[in-house]
KOLNUNU-610251 format. One record per residue (C-alpha): x, y, z; residue in one letter. Coordinates in steps of 0.05 Angstrom, whole numbers, padded with zeros to 5 digits, always signed. Layout:
XYZA;...
***
This chain:
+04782+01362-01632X;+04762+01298-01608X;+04759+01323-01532X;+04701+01380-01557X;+04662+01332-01594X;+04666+01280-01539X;+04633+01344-01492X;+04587+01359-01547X;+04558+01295-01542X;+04552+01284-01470X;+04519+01359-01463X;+04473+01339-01525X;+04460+01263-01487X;+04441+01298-01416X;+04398+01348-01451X;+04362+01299-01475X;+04359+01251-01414X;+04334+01320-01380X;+04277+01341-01424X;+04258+01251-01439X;+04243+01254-01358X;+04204+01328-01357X;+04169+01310-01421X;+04096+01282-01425X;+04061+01337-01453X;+04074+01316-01531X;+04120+01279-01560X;+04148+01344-01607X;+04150+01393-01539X;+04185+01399-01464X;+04127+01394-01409X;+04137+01406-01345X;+04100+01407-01280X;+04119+01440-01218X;+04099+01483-01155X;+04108+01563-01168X;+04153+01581-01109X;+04173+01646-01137X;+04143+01704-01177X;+04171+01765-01216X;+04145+01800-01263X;+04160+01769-01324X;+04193+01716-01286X;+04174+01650-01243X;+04213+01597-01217X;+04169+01521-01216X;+04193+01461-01176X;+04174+01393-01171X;+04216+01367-01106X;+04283+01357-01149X;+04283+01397-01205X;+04269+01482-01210X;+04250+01515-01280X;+04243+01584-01300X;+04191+01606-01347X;+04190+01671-01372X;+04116+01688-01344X;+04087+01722-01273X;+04052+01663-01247X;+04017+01655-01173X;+04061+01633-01122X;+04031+01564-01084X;+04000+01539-01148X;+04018+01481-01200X;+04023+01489-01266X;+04043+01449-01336X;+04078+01492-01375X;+04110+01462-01451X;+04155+01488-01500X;+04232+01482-01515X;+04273+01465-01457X;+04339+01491-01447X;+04408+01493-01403X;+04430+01567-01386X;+04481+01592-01332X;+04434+01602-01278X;+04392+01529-01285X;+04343+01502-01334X;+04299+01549-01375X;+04234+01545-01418X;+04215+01581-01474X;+04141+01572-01455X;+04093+01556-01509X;+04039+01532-01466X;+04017+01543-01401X;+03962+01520-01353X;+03944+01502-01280X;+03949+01436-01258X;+03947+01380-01211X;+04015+01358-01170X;+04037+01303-01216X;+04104+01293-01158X;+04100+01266-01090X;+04076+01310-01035X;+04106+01313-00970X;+04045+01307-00909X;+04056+01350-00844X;+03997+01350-00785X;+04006+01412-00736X;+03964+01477-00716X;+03953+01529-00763X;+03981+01594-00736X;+03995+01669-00754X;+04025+01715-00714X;+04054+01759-00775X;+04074+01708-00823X;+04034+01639-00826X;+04065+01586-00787X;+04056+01508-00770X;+04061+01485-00709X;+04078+01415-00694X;+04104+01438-00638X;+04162+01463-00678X;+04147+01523-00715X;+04145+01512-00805X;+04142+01578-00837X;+04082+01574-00894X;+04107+01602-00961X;+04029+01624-00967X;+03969+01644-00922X;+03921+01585-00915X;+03845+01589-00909X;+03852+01549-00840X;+03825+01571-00781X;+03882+01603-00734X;+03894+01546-00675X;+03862+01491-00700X;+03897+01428-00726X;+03901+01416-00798X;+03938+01359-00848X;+03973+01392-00901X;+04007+01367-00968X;+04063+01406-01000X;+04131+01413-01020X;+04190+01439-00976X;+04235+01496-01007X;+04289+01517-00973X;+04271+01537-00899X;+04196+01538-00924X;+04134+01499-00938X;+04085+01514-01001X;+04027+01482-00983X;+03983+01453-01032X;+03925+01410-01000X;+03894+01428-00934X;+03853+01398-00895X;+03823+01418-00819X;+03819+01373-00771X;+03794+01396-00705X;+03818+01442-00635X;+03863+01402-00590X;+03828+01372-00536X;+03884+01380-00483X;+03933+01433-00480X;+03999+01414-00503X;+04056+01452-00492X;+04084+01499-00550X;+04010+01487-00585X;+03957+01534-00589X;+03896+01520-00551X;+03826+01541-00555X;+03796+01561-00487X;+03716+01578-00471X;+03706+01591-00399X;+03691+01648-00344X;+03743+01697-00322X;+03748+01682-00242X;+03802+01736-00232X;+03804+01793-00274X;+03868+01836-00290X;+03922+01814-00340X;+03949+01756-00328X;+03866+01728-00311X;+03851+01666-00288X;+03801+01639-00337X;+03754+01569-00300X;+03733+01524-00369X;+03687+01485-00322X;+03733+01430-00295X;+03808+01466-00289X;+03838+01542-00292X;+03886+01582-00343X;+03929+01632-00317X;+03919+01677-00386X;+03974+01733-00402X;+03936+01775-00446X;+03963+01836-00503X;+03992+01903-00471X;+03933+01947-00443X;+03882+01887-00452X;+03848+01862-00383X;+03791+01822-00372X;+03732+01833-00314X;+03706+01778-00273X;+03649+01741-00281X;+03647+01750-00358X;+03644+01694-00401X;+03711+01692-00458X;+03723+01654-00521X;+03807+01657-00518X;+03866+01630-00565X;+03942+01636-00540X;+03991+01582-00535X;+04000+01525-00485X;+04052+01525-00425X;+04049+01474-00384X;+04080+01501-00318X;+04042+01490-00247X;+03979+01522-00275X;+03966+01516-00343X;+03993+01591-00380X;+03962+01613-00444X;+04002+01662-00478X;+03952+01705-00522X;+03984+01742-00581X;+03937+01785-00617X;+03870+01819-00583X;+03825+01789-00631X;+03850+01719-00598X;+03792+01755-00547X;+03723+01736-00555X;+03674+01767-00501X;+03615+01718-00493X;+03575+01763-00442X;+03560+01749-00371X;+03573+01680-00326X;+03503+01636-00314X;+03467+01661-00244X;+03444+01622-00187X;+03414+01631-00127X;+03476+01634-00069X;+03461+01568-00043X;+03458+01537-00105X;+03520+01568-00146X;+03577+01531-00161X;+03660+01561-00180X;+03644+01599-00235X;+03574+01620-00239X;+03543+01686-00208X;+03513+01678-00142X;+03456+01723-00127X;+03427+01733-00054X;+03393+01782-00008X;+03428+01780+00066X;+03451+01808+00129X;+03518+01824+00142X;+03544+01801+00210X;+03608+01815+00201X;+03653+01872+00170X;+03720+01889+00151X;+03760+01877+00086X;+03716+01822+00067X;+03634+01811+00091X;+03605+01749+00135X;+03539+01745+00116X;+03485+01699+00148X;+03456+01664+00075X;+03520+01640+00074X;+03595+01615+00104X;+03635+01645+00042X;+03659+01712+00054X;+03643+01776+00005X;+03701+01820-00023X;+03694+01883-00060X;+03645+01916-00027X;+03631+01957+00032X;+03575+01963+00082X;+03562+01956+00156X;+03542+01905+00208X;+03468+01892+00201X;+03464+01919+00139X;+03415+01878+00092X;+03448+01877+00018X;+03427+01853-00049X;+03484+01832-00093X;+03504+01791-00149X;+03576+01759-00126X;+03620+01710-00179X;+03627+01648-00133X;+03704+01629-00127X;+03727+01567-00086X;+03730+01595-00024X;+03692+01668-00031X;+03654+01716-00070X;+03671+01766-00108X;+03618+01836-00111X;+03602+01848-00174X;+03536+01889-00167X;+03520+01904-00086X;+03476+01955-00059X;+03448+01962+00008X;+03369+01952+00005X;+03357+01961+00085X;+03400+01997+00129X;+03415+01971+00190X;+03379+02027+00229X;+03316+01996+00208X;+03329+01932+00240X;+03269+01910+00298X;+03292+01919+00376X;+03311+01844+00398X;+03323+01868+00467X;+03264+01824+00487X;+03285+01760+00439X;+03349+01741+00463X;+03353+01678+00414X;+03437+01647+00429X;+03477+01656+00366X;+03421+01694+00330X;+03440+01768+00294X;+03403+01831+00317X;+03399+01896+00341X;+03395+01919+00418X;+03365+01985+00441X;+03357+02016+00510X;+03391+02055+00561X;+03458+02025+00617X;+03426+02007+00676X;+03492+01993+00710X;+03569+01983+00689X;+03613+01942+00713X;+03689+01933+00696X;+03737+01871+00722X;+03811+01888+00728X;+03835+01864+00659X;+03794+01907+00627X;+03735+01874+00607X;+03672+01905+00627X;+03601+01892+00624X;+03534+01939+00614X;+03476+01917+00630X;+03422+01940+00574X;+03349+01959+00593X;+03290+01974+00546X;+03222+01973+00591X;+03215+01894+00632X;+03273+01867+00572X;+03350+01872+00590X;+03409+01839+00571X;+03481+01842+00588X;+03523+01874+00535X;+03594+01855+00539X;+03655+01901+00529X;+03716+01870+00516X;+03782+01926+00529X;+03803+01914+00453X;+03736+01964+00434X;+03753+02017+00469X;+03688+02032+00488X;+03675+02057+00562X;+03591+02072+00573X;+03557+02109+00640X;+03496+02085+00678X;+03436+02113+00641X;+03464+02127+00578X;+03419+02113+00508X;+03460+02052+00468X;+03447+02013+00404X;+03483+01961+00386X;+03484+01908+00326X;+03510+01835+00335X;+03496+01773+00359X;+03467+01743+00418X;+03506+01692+00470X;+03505+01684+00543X;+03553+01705+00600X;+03555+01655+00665X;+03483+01640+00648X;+03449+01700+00631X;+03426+01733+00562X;+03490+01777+00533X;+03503+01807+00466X;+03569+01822+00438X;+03591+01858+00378X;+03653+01843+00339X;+03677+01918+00331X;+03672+01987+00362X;+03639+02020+00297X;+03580+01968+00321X;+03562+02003+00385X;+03522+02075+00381X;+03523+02114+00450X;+03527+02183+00475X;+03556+02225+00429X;+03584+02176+00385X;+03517+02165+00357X;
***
């Protein structure tokens, strides 16, 4: 009998230690104050960092609340019969966390380590926020928020915010933000096109180049079209614009406005070409070329031998001659004007005495005398190939 009474007592004692240290409501009635972290209907479970209560209501989880009534001790914790109830201010220490907000399915903090959020926040996705809150279980309910800004500098593991001019399209891109690149590995079936101007989100690897991983598609903002500049003004980035002569052809374009080479579009020697190129480090990439002149239009330089100038030749082969490696030369007649057009064996290209010939490329000398050569077979018109 005495050992009952004896647990009688200390139950009744820590009842009332319990509901003394909840209690500031009223003096007659429980109060306590605590962060929903769970919500049923008809049922909600409050905590204030190291004590739960259930109430016997269906409140919203991520927000405080007072609640006051008669406090009790059941199997499953400590329950109130809920007399009162009303939102409220945290009353208990918060615990402060700094990282990027992020969500990617579920909302996330990123410090780099990633803190699943019991709630969505109204945060900006990537940008770095303080946050006050409780930790419950393997989550955090946050309860103050407050944004701070966009990293500055990639870091690896965080997200970072990237504005710049794709230089290489395709998926991954290479994105130029004005002083360094991004290798950027974009969604499934999402690809970006040179020379346009992006607003992108993804997270930070810091490998060789720095790697943006880009989750979602709307991470994607398309800004429109790089800045233009005349070719011998643009810099990496921008979109050079020019009207020029090719003087050389192949994969890639030699063009005499400037030493950088053209990719991406076709044409011929002595063609004159209007285009609008995205200027990389070392080349240009054709974004909008057209030929405005063909190179059949060109004037007869027969009679303006300038060294190391372009043009075009026309006239008829006075005479051939060929040396025993191969190499030949023709000389080229058009009225009082010649000139000595040499044929190196890697053309291909054998001509007769008094055939018609046009040819397009540049002007040089051979042992003193005005000469022309051409830098491919395609550049020479005679006979029948014409």
């Amino acid at each position: 009998m005495v050992k009952v009474n004896f647990r009688i007592i200390v139950l009744a004692v820590s009842l009332l230690v319990v509901s003394f240290a909840l209690s500031h409501y009223s003096p007659q009635q429980d109060s306590f104050t605590g962060l929903c972290i769970l919500s049923r209907p008809g049922f909600s479970l409050l905590y204030n960092g190291t004590a739960t209560l259930g109430v016997g209501r269906e409140l919203e989880v991520g927000k405080v609340y007072t609640v006051w009534g008669r406090l009790r001790e059941t199997s499953n914790g400590f329950w109130m019969d809920v007399a009162g109830i009303k939102e409220s201010k945290p009353s208990f220490p918060l615990e402060t966390l700094t990282g990027a907000y992020w969500d990617s399915g579920y909302p996330q903090l990123l410090t780099p380590s990633r803190v699943r959020l019991a709630v969505r926040l109204n945060a900006t996705k990537g940008m770095l926020i303080s946050v006050k809150g409780l930790f419950y279980g393997n989550r955090f309910y946050p309860l103050k928020v407050r944004e701070l800004r966009y990293l500055e500098r990639p870091e690896n593991g965080m997200p970072y915010f990237l504005h710049g001019v794709v230089v290489q399209p395709g998926n991954p891109a290479e994105v130029w933000n004005g002083s360094e690149s991004f290798r950027v590995y974009l969604p499934h079936s999402l690809t970006l096109k040179a020379g346009r101007k992006v607003d992108v989100l993804g997270i930070a690897r810091l490998y060789s180049t720095i790697t943006l991983y880009v989750e979602d598609a709307g991470d994607v903002r398309l800004l429109g079209m790089a800045e233009r500049a005349p070719v011998s003004e643009a810099r990496y980035g921008q979109i050079a614009e020019g009207e020029c002569l090719v003087i050389k052809a192949g994969r890639s374009l030699s063009l005499n406005c400037t030493r950088l080479r053209l990719y991406n579009f076709s044409a011929r020697v002595g063609d004159m070409i209007r285009f609008m190129a995205l200027k990389r480090k070392s080349s240009l990439l054709c974004l909008s070329c057209r030929v405005i002149k063909p190179r059949e239009a060109l004037p007869n330089s027969i009679c303006s031998p300038g060294k190391g100038h372009f043009g075009k030749i026309e006239g008829k082969v006075a005479w051939v001659k060929v040396y025993r490696n191969g190499f030949g030369i023709a000389n080229v007649t058009n009225g009082t004007c010649w000139v000595l057009l040499k044929l190196p064996s890697r053309l291909g290209i054998s001509v007769e005495g008094n055939e018609s010939i046009v040819a397009y490329g540049e002007f040089t000398t051979y042992r003193g005398m005005p000469a022309f050569q051409v830098t491919s077979g395609d550049d020479i018109c005679y006979g029948r190939r014409c």
